[in-house]
C-alpha positions in Angstrom: 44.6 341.5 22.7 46.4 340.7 26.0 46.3 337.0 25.1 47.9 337.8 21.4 50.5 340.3 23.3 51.6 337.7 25.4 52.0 335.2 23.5 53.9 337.4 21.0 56.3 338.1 23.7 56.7 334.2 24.7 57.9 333.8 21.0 60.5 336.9 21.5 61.6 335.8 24.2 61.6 331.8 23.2 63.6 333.3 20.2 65.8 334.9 22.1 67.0 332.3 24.5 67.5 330.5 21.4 69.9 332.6 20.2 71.6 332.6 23.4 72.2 329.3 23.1 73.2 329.0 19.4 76.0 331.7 20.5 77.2 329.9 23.4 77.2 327.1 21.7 78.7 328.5 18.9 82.2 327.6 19.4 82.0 323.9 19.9 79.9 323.4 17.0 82.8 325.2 14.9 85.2 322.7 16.7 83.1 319.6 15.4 83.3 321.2 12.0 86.6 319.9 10.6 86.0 316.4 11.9 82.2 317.0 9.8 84.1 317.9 6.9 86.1 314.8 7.0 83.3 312.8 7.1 81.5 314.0 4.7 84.6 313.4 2.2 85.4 310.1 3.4 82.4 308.8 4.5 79.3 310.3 2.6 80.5 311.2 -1.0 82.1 307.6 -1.2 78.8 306.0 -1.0 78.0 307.0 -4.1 80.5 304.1 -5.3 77.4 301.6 -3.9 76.3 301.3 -7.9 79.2 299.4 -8.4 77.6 296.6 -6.9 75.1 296.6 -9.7 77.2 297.1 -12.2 79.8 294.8 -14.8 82.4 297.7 -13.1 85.5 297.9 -15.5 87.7 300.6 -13.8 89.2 301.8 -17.2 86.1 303.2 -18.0 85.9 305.5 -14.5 83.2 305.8 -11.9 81.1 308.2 -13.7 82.0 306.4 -17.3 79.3 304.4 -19.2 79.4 301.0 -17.8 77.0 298.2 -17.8 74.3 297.9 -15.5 73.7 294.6 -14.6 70.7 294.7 -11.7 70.8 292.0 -9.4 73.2 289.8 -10.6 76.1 290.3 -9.1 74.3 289.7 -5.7 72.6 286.1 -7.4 76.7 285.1 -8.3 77.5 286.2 -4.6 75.4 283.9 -2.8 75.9 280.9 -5.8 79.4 280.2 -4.4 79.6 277.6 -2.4 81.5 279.3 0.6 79.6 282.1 1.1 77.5 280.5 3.6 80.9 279.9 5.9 82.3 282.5 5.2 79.3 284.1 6.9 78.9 282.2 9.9 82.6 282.4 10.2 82.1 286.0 10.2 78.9 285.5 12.3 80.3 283.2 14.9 83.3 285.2 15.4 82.0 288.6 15.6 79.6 287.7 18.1 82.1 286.2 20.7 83.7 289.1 20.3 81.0 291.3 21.0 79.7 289.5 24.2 83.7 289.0 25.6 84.2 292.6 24.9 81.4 294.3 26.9 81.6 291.7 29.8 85.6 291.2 30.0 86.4 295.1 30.7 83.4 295.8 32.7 85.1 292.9 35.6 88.1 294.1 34.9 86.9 297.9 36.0 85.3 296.3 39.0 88.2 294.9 40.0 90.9 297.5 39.7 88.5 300.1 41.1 88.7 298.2 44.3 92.4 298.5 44.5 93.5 301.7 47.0 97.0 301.8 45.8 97.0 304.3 43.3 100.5 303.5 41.8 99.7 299.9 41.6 96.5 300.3 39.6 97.9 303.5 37.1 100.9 301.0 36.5 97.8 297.7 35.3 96.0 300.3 34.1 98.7 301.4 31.9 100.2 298.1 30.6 96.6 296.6 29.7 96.0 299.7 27.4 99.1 299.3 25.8 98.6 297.1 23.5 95.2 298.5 22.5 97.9 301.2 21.0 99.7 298.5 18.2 98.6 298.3 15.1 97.5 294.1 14.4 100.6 294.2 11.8 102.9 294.6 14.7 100.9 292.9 17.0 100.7 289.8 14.4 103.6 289.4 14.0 104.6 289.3 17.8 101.5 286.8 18.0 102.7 284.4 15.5 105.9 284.2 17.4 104.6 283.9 20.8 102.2 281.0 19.2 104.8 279.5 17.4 104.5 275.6 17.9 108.4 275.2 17.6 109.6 278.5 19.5 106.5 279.8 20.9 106.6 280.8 24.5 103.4 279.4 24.9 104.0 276.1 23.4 107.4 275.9 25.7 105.2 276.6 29.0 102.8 273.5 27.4 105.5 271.1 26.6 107.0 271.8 30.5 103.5 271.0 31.7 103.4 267.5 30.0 100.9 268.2 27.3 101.9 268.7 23.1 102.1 271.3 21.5 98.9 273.3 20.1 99.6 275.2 16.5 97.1 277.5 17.5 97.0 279.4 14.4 97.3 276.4 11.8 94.6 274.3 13.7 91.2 274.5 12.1 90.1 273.6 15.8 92.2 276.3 17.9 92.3 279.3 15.4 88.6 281.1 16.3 89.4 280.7 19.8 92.7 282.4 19.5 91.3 285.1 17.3 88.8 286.0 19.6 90.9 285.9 23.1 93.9 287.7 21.2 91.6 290.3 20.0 90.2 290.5 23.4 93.7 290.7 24.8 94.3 293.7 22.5 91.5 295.9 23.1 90.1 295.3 26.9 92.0 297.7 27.8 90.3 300.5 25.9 87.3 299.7 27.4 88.2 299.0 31.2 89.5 303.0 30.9 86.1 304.4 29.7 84.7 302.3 32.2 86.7 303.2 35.2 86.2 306.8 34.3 82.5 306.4 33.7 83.2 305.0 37.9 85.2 307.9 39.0 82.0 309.9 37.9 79.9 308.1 40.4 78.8 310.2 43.4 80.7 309.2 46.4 77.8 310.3 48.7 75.9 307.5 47.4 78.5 304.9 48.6 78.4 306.9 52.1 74.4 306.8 52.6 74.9 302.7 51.4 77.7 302.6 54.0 75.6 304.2 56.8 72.4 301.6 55.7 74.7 298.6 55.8 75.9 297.7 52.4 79.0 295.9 51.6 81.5 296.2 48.8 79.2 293.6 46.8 76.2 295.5 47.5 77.3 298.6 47.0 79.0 297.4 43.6 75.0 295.7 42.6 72.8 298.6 43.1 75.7 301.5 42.6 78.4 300.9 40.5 77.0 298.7 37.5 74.0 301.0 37.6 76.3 303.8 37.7 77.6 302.2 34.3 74.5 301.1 32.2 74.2 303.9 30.5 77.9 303.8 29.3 78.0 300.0 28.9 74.3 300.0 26.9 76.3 302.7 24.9 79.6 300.7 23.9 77.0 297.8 23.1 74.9 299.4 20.7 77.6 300.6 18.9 79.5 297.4 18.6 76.1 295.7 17.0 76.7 297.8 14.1 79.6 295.8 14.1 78.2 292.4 13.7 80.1 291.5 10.0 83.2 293.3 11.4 84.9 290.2 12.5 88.2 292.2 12.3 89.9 292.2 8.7 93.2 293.8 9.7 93.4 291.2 12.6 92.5 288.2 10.4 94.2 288.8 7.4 97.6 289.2 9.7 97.3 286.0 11.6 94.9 283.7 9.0 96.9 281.3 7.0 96.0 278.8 3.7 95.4 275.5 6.7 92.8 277.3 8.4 91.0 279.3 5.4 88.2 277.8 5.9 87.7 278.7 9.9 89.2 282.0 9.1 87.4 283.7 6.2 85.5 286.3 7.3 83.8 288.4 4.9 85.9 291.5 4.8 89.2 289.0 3.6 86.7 287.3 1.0 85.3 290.9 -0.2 89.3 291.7 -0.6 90.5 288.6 -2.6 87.1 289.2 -4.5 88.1 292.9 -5.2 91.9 293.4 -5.0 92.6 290.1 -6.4 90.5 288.3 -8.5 89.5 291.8 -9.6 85.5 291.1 -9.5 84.4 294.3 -8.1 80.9 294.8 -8.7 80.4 291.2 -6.8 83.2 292.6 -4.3 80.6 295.7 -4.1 77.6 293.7 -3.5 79.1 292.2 -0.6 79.9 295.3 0.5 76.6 296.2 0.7 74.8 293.9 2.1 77.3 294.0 5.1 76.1 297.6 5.5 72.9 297.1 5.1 72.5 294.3 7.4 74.5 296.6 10.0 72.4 299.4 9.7 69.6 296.8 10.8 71.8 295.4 13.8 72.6 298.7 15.3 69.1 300.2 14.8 67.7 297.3 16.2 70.0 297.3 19.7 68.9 301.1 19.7 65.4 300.7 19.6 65.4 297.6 22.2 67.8 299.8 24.5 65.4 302.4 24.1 61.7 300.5 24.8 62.7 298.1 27.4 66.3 299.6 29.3 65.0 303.1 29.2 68.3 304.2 27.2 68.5 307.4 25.4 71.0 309.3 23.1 69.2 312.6 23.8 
């Protein structure tokens, strides 16, 4: 009976801290509830458009009218063209470089400026690198295309004084992948370099003392302080970009891409919008569409569970 009585009262009071909780907690779960909300409308009930994709989708009929179901087969047409496969590894190839170049850029960047004393002098780079992270890639393309510009560009003019001939960066097969890549790196470092500084500034400075007191330098202190200090945020920002591995960046692309270099510069989102918008082949536009989210549901679970079984990473 004193056994049962106890553990009748473990439950009351288990309940009751619960409770405690759930109230205290109350108000921030109410503030997550409009941004739920909008989610759930544009994220969630959209998906029901996925049977599209297997579907000979003719939008007079409606969403919820009685179309044709075709199976498969708008996934078999997909991947019978015979620039899918570039398109892919164009996607593939540029993703990718993005990815690496955006977790390792920012994090030297946030080294670096965290070293500087002057306040002043690192608010001011701090503010002028995050800038452009700010501009939408219509106003940023534009400015880009200008800068490039083998005629006018200021880039081209610093080239020609230098000796060398001009580069058409973004109507060169050769140079346009690079550029995308360092331009979109240029655009959103800054981002980044602020989370990571902040993740810094969050760093215990007693641990730089006691390394002080033992002998560390800057270096040493930066090795076994700082960038551990960081993994869990930088493990973070990398697992989620992996869900990103088939976003090569449509609004960036489709700004700056041109008819010379279509075939360096299609990426799947631009070929799932000429497929869609233009040609107006939406259950193959669907398709695509899907098996991009598919495959980066697999990516990002993937980086999740190796983060989590061999860098000891964990969301909760």
């Amino acid at each position: 009976m004193e056994l049962k009585h106890e553990s009748t009262f473990d439950k009351k009071l288990k309940a009751k801290r619960r409770m405690m909780m759930f109230k205290k907690n109350l108000p921030f779960h109410l503030m997550l509830l409009p941004g739920v909300i909008l989610v759930i409308i544009f994220c969630y009930i959209p998906m029901y458009g996925i049977v599209i994709a297997f579907q000979n989708f003719v939008p007079a009929k409606g969403l919820f009218g009685d179309q044709q179901w075709v199976g498969l087969e708008n996934f078999r047409i997909v991947f019978s063209f015979p620039n899918i496969w570039q398109v892919i590894k164009n996607t593939v190839v540029i993703s990718l470089w993005k990815i690496a170049l955006n977790t390792l850029i920012p994090v030297i960047i946030a080294l670096l400026l965290n070293e500087i004393n002057n306040k002043y002098f690192k608010k001011s780079v701090q503010t002028i690198i995050y800038f452009p992270y700010f501009l939408s890639w219509v106003i940023f393309g534009g400015i880009l295309i200008d800068v490039l510009s083998p005629s006018s560009g200021i880039v081209n003019e610093i080239i020609r004084a230098l000796g060398f001939k001009e580069i058409y960066f973004l109507g060169n097969e050769k140079w346009f992948q690079p550029t995308a890549v360092i331009t979109d790196i240029f655009k959103t470092f800054g981002f980044s370099t602020v989370v990571y500084l902040a993740t810094i500034a969050g760093i215990s400075p007693t641990l730089y003392e006691a390394a002080q007191i033992d002998g560390a330098n800057r270096w040493q202190q930066t090795w076994h302080i700082t960038l551990p200090g960081m993994k869990v945020i930088i493990i973070l920002l990398l697992v989620l970009s992996m869900g990103n591995i088939l976003n090569a960046g449509f609004d960036q692309i489709w700004n700056i891409m041109n008819v010379n270099v279509i075939s360096k510069a299609d990426i799947l989102d631009t070929y799932i919008y000429r497929q869609g918008m233009i040609s107006r082949l939406y259950g193959q536009a669907a398709a695509v569409g899907l098996i991009k989210s598919i495959v980066s549901t697999i990516f990002i679970g993937t980086s999740y569970w190796i983060a989590y079984k061999f860098l000891d990473y964990k969301l909760f």
